[in-house]
C-alpha positions as CSV (number, residue, x, y, z in Angstrom):
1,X,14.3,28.1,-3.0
2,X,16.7,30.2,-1.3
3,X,16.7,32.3,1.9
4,X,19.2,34.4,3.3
5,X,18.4,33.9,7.0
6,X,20.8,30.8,8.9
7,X,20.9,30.6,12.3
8,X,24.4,29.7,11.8
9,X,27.5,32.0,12.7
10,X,30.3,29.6,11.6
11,X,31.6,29.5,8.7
12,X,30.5,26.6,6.7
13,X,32.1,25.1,3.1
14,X,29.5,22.6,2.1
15,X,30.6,22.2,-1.5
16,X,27.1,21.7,-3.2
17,X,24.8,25.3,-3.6
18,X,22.2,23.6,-6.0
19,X,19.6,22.2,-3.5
20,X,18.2,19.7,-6.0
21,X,21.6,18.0,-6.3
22,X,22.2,17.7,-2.6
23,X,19.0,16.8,-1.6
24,X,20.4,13.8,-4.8
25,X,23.9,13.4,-4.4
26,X,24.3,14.1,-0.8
27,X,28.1,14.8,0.8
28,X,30.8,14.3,-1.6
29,X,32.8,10.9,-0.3
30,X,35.8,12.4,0.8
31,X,33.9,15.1,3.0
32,X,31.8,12.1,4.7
33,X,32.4,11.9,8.5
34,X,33.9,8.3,8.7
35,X,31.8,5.5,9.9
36,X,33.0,1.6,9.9
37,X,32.1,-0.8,7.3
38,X,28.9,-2.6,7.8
39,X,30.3,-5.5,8.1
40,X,32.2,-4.5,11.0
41,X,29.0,-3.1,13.0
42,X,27.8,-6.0,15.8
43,X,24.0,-6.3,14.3
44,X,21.0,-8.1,13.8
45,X,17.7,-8.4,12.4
46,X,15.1,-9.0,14.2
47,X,11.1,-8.9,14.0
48,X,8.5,-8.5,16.6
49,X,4.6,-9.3,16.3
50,X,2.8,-5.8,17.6
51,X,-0.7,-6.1,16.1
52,X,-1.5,-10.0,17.2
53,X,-5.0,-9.8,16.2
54,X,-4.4,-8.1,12.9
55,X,-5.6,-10.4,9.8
56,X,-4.3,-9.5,6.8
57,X,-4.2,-11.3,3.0
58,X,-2.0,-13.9,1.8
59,X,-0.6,-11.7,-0.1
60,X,0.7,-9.7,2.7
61,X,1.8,-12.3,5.1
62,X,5.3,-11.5,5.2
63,X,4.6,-8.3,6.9
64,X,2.7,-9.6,9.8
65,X,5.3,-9.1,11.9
66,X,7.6,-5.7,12.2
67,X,11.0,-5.8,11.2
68,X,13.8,-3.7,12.6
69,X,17.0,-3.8,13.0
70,X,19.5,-3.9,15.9
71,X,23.3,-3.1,17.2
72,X,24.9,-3.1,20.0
73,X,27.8,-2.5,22.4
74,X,29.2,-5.8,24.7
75,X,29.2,-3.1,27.5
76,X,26.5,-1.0,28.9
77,X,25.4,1.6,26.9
78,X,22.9,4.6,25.8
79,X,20.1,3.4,23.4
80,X,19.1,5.4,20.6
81,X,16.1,5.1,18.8
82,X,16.5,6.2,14.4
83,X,13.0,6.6,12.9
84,X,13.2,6.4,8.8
85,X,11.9,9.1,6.7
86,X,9.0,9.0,4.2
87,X,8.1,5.7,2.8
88,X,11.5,4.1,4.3
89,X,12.3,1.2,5.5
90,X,14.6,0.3,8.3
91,X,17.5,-0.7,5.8
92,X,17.5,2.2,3.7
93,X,20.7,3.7,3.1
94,X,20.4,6.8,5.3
95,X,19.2,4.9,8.1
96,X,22.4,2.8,7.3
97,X,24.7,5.7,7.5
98,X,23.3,6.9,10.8
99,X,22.9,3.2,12.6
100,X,26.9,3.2,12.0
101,X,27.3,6.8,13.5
102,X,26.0,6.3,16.3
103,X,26.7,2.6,16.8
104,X,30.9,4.2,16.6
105,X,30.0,6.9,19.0
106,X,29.1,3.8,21.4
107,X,25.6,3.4,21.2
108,X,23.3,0.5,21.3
109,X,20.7,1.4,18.3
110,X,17.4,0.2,17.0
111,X,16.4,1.6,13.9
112,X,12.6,1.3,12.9
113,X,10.9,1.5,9.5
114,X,8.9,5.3,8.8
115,X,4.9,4.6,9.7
116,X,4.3,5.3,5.6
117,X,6.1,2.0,5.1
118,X,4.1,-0.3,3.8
119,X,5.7,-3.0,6.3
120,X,4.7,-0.9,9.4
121,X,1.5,-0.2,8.1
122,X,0.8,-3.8,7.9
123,X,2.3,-4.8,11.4
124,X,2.3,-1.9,13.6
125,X,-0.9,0.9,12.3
126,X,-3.8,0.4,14.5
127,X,-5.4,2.6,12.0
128,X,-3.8,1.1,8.6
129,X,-3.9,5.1,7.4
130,X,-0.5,6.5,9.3
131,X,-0.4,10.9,8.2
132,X,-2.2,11.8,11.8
133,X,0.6,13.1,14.3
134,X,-0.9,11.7,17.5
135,X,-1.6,8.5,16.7
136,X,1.2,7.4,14.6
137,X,3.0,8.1,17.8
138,X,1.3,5.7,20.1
139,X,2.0,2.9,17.5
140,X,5.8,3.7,17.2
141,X,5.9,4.7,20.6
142,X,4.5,0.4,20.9
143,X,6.6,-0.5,18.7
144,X,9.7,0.8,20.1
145,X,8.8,-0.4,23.4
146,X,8.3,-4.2,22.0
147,X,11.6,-4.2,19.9
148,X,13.7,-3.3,22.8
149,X,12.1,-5.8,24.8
150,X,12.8,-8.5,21.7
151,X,16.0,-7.0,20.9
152,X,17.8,-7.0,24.6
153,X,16.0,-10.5,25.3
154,X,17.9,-11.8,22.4
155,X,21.5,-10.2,22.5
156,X,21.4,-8.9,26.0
157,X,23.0,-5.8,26.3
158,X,22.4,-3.1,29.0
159,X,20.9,0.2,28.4
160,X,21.9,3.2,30.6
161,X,19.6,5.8,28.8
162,X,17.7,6.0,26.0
163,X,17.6,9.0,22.9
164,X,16.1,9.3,19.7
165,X,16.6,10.6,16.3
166,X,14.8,10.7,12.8
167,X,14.9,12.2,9.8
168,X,12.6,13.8,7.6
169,X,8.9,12.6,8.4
170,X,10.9,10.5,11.0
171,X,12.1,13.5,12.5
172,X,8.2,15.1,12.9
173,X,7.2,11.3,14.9
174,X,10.3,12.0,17.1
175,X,8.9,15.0,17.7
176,X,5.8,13.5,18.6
177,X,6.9,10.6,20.5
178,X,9.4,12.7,22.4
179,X,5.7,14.5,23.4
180,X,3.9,11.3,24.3
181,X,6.9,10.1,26.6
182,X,6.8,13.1,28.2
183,X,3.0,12.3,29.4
184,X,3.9,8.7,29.8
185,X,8.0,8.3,31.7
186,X,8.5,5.2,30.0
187,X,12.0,6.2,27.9
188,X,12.4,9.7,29.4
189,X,14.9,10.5,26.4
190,X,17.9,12.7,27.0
191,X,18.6,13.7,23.9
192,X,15.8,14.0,20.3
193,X,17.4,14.9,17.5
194,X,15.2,15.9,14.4
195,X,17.2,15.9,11.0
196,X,15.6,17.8,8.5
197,X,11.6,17.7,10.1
198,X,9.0,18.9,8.0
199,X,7.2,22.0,10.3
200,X,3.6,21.6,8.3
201,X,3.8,18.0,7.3
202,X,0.8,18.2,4.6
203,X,2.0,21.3,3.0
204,X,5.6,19.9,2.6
205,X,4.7,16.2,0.9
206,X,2.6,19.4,-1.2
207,X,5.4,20.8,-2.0
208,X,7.1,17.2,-3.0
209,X,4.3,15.9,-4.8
210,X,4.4,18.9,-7.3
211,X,8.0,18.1,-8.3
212,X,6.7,15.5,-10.1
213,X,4.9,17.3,-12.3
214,X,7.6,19.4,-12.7
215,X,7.9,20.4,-16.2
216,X,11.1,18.9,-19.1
217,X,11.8,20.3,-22.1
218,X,11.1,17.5,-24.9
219,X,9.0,15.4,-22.0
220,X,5.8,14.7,-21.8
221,X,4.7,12.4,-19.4
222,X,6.8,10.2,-16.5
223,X,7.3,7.1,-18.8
224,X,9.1,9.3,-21.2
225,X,11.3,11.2,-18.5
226,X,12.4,8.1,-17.7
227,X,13.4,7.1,-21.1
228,X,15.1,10.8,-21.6
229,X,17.1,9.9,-18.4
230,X,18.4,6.7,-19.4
231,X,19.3,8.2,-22.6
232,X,21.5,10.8,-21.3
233,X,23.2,8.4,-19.0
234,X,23.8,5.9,-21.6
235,X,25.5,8.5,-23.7
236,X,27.9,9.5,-20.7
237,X,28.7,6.1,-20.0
238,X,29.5,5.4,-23.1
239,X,31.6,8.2,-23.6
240,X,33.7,7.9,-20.1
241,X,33.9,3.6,-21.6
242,X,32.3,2.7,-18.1
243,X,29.4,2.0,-15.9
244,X,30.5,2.5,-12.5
245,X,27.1,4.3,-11.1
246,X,27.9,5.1,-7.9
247,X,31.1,6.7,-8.7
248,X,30.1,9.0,-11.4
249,X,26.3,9.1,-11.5
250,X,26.0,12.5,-9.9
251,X,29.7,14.6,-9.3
252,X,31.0,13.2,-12.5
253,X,27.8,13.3,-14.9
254,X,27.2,17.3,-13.8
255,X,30.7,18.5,-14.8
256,X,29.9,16.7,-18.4
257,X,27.7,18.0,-21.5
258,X,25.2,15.5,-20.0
259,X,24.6,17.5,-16.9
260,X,20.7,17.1,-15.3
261,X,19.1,20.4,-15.5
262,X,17.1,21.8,-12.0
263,X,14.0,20.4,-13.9
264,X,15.3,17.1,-14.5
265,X,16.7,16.9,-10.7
266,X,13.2,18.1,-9.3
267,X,11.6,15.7,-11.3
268,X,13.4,12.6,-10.5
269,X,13.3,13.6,-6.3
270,X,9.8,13.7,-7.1
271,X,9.1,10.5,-9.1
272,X,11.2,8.5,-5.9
273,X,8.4,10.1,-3.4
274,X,5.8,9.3,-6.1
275,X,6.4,5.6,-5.3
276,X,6.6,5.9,-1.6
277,X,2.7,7.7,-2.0
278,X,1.6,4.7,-4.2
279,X,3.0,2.2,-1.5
280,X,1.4,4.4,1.0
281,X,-1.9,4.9,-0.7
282,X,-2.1,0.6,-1.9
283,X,-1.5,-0.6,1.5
284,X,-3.8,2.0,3.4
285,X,-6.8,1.2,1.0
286,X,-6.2,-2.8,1.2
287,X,-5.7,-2.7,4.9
288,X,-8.8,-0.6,5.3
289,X,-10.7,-2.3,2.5
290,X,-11.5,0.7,0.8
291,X,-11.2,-0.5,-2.6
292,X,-9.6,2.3,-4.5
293,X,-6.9,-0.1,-6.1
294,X,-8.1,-3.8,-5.3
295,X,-11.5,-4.8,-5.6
296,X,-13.5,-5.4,-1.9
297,X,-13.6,-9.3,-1.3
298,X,-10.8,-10.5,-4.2
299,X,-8.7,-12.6,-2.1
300,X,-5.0,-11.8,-2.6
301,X,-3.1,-14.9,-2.2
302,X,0.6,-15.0,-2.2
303,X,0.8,-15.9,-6.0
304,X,-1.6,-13.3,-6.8
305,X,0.6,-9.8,-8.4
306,X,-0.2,-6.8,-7.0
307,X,1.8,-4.8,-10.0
308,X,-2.2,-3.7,-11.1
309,X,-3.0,-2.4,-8.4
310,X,0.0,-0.5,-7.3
311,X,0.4,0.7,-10.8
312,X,-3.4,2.6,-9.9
313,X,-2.0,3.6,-7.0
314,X,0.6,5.9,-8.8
315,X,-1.9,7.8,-10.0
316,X,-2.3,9.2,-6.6
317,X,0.2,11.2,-4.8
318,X,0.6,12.1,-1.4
319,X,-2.3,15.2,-1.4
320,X,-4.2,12.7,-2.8
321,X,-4.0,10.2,0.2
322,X,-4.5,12.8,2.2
323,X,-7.8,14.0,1.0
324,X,-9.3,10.7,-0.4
325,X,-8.2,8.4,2.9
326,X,-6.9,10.5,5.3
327,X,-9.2,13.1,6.0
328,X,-12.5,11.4,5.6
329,X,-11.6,8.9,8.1
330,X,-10.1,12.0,10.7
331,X,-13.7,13.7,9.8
332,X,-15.2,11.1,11.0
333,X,-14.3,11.1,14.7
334,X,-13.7,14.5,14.7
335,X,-17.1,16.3,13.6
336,X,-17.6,19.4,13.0
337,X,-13.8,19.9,12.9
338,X,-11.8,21.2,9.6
339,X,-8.8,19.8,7.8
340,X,-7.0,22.7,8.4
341,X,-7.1,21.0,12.1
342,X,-6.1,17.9,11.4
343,X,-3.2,19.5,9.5
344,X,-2.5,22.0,12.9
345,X,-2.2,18.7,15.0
346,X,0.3,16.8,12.6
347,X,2.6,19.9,12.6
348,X,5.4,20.6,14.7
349,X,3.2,24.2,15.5
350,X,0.9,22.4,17.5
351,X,4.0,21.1,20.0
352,X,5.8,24.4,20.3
353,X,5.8,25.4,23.7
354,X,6.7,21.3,24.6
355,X,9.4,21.8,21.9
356,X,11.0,24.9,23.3
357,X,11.0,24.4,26.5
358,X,12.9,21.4,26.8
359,X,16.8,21.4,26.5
360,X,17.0,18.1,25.2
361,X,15.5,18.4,21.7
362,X,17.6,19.9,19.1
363,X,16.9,20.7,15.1
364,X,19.2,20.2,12.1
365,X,18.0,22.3,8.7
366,X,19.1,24.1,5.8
367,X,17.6,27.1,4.3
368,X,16.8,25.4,0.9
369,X,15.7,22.6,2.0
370,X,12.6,21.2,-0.5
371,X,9.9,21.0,2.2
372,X,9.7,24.3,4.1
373,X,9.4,27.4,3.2
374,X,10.5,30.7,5.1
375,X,8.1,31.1,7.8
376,X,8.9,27.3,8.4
377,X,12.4,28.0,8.6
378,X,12.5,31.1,10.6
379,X,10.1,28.5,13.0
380,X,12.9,26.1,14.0
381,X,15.4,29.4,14.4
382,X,12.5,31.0,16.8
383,X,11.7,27.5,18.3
384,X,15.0,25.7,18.9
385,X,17.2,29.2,19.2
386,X,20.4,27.3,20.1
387,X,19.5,24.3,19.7
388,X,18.7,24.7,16.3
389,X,21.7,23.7,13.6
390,X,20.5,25.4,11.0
391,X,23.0,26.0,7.4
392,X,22.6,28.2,4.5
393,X,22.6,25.3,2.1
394,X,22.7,21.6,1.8
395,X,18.9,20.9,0.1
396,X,17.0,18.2,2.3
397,X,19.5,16.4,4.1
398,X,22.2,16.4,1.8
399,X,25.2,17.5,4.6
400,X,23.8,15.4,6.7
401,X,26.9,13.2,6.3
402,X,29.4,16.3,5.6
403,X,31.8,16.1,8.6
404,X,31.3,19.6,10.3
405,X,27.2,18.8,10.2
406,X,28.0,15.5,11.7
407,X,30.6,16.8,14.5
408,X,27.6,19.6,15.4
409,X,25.0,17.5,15.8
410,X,27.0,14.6,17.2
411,X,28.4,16.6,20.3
412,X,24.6,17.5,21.3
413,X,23.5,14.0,20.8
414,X,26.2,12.7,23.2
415,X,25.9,15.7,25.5
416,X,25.2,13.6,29.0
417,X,21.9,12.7,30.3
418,X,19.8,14.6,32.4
419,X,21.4,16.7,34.6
């Protein structure tokens, strides 16, 4: 996918044109904006209990309460919230990049799991069944409110004003929260930044579930891509006489006769969200009791395996939750209304005039990114106008960490509270 239109004048050298490898290999190292080592940044974990009255199986007991994770300045400071994207928890490696960006820029920071993950389905989803705008933004807006508290009674550090960021489906529930705040005064955030937001959340995990199915020549079901994968790495490797991964996985393998075709690449991004849907769809049936993928009444204790159940749960994507969980459970306490509603209400459509209106929210896209499309696109440009960082190329938040990206977004991010 492709488009011509970028609400971007400047010019901009982002090395990688193939949106599948981005969206893969991200910023090559030695165009990364600089961020410390994580071993340098002053942090913690920490974990708060949100849902006291919650009982969940033995199996599951880890997760009663929410972790997150915290750092912080010795002086006061702005705080800024970092919502992961689909299925992600709040150690993932992007949200690792971006803790330590803005923790140099001289931010305190608390960085939260996505509402998919199964962790904050379990400790912090009033519903168990996150996919519904609205109300996955009262439960991180909860959340956020109780990890602040835990985190600055246990490090005591000083907040002079608060922002927040996310990425991805992150990005769409800092849309949301942002929204709710508004209503509510409690953060009053000067700054929201939204990396790479889905616009129509259902028709973009759409969009990603069907990479996974996207067709390999000499492939015929996931088991066997995985085999044909491994195959072609091992010859690489054994040709270079190394196995340094993280070096050469992705530059060096795709300037070799070993190169992953656009079907390969779309397949693999796809099989990653696969697993993020099956953690998604497991944990919203057995918090709910539906039964789809664990029996009703089998007690789960903590020696019991719950490979089974999740390996059921593979067999249904992220459509799939929504029609099969989501939905029926909306339709109930919404009659007489349509899924097409319920779809409307999760979007970013249904909070346009909120969205641009106010100064302080700001976009970052790309053109090809995987989950919008061209009306979606020409949305943030019409929505955001200036305030929308929008680049001809860099898939789904691949230049996120490219330095120009970085500096762009940075300076609006640090731009001053409310004036």
């Amino acid at each position: 996918m492709s488009f011509a239109l970028s609400a971007s004048a400047e010019p901009f050298a982002y090395p990688e044109t193939n949106a599948f490898m981005a969206t893969v290999a991200g910023t090559p190292d030695k165009l990364k904006a600089p961020v410390p080592d994580e071993i340098d940044v002053q942090q913690d974990d920490l974990s708060v209990r949100v849902l006291p009255d919650r009982k969940l199986p033995p199996a599951l007991s880890r997760y009663r309460d929410l972790h997150f994770r915290v750092a912080w300045q010795d002086e006061p400071a702005p705080l800024i919230f970092l919502i992961a994207g689909t299925g992600s928890g709040y150690d993932s490696s992007r949200m690792d990049y971006l803790k330590r960006l803005f923790w140099q820029a001289g931010m305190h920071v608390i960085v939260l799991s996505s509402p998919s993950n199964h962790d904050f389905i379990a400790a912090a989803s009033n519903s168990g069944m996150p996919g519904v705008g609205a109300e996955d933004a009262r439960d991180l807006h909860t959340a956020m409110t109780l990890a602040l508290q835990k985190a600055q009674d246990a490090k005591g550090f000083e907040v002079t004003d608060y922002r927040l960021a996310g990425f991805s489906l992150g990005a769409l529930h800092a849309a949301f929260v942002a929204e709710l705040d508004s209503h509510l005064g409690q953060f009053n955030f000067d700054k929201v930044l939204l990396l790479n937001p889905p616009v129509d959340l259902y028709a973009s995990v759409g969009r990603l579930d069907e990479l996974s199915y996207t067709r390999v020549d000499g492939v015929s079901d996931t088991e066997s891509f995985y085999e044909h994968i491994f195959e072609k790495l091992s010859r690489h490797f054994a040709e270079r006489g190394n196995s340094d991964i993280q070096a050469s996985l992705f530059y060096e393998i795709q300037n070799s006769p070993e190169a992953l075709t656009d079907p390969e690449l779309a397949m693999l991004i796809g099989a990653v969200f696969r697993f993020s849907a099956a953690d998604l769809n497991f944990m919203s049936d057995l918090i709910n009791n539906g039964g789809r993928f664990a029996p009703v009444g089998k007690e789960l204790k903590v020696s019991t395996s719950l490979t089974p159940y999740l390996r059921r749960a593979l067999f249904c994507d992220f459509t799939c939750y929504v029609n099969s969980q989501l939905w029926p459970a909306w339709e109930a306490k919404n009659a007489g209304r349509s899924i097409d509603d319920m779809a409307y209400e999760t979007s970013l459509r249904s909070l346009h005039e909120f969205l641009q209106s106010n100064p302080h929210i700001a976009a970052v896209s790309n053109a090809d990114d995987l989950i919008l499309t061209r009306e979606d696109y020409e949305f943030l440009a019409d929505t955001f106008g200036e305030r929308a960082y929008l680049y001809p190329h860099g898939g789904h938040g691949g230049n996120l960490d490219y330095q120009p990206v970085v500096e762009r977004y940075m300076t609006f991010l640090q731009g001053g509270a409310h004036e």
